[in-house]
Structures are given as C-alpha cells and as structure tokens.
C-alpha positions as CSV (number, residue, x, y, z in Angstrom):
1,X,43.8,35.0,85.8
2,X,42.2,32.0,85.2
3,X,39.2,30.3,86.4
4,X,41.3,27.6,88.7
5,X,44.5,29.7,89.3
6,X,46.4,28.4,93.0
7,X,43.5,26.1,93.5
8,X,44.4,21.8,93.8
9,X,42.3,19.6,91.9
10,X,41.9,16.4,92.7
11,X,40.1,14.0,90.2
12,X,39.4,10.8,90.5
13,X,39.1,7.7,87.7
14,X,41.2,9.9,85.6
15,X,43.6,7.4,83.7
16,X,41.3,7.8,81.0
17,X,38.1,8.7,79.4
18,X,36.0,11.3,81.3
19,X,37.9,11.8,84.3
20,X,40.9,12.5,82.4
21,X,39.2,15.2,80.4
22,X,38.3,17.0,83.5
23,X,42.0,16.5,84.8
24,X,43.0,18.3,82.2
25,X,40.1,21.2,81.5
26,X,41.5,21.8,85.3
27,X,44.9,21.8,84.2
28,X,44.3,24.6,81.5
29,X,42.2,26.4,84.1
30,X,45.3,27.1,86.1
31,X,44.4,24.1,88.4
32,X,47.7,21.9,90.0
33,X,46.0,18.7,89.2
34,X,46.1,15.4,91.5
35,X,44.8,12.2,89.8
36,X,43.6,8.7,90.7
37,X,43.1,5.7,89.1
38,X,43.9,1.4,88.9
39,X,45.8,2.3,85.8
40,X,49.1,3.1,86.7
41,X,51.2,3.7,83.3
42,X,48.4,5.5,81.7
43,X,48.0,7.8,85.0
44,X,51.6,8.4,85.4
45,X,51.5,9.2,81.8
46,X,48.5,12.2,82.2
47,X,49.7,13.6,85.4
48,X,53.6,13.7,83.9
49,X,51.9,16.0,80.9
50,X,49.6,18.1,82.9
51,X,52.7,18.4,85.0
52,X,50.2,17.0,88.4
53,X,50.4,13.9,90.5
54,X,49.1,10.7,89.8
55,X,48.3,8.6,93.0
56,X,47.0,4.9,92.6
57,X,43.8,3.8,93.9
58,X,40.8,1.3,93.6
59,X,38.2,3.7,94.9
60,X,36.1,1.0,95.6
61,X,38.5,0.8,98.7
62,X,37.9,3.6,101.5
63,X,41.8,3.0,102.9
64,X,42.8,3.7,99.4
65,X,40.5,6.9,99.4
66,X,41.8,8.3,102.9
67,X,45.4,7.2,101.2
68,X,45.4,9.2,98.4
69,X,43.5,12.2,100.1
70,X,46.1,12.3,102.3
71,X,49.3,12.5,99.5
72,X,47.9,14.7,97.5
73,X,47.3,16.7,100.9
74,X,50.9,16.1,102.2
75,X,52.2,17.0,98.2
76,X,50.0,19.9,98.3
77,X,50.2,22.0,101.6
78,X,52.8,23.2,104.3
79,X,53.1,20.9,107.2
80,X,51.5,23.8,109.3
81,X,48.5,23.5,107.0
82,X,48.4,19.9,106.4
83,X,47.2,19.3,110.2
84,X,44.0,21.7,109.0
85,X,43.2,20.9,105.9
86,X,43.8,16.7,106.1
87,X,41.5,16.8,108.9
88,X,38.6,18.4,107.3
89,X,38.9,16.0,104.3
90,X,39.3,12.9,106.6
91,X,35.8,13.7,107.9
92,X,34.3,14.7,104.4
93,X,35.6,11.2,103.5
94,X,34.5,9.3,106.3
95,X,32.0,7.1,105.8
96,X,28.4,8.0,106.9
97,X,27.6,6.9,110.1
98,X,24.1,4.7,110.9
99,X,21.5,5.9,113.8
C-alpha cells in the first residue's frame, strides 16, 4: 500500500515546474490527482499522463478557487458525499472574515 493510496490530491500551479512535480510524486504515491493552473495545453497534458483531472484557474481569483474546488469535488465524491465534503472546503476556502 502506498503512502497516498484512495486519497484525492489536489495541487495547485501544477502546469509546470514545482507544482507539477508534486502532482506527480502524488500520482506515484497512489494519489488520484486533480490539477490547476492558467496553462491549459500543458495541464491537460500532465493530468492526461498521471491519468488525473486538470481544471483551469487563475488562483488569483477566489470564484475560480471555489470553482475548481467544487469539480474536482463533484469528479471526486458520490452525490451523497459531495453535500459533506464541498461544504467543509467551501468554508476552508472562504476568505477570512474582518472583526
């Protein structure tokens, strides 16, 4: 069994460079791996070889975030589960709020 066996990884910035190192260290973990990035053809290209999902997203925008949390959610999990599970990461990704 390895490290990341049944486990979903989602990594974002991972058309290239660093982040597509760790999409694919997950991948050989045992990880289903979700990526992000602006890049499409280079992030259609990794997730088609590590056999994951590539979602496009300027992180820089939080709609975009909450966007691609929620596909790789919806791609990941039942529709019993996705009620759960989307709406713990839709807080986790919620912007911090100001006293």
């Amino acid at each position: 069994m390895s490290l990341l066996d049944g486990r979903v990884v989602l990594v974002n910035g991972a058309t290239q460079g660093l982040g597509a190192g760790i999409a694919r260290a997950a991948a050989r973990e045992g990880a289903r791996v979700a990526i992000t990035g602006r890049r499409r053809p280079l992030g259609e290209s990794l997730a088609a070889s590590l056999g994951g999902l590539f979602v496009p997203a300027d992180l820089a925008d939080i709609a975009a975030v909450r966007a691609a949390v929620d596909a790789v959610v919806d791609a990941s999990t039942s529709s019993h589960r996705r009620s759960t599970v989307g709406s713990r990461i839709s807080r986790r990704t919620s912007p911090p709020r100001r006293a």
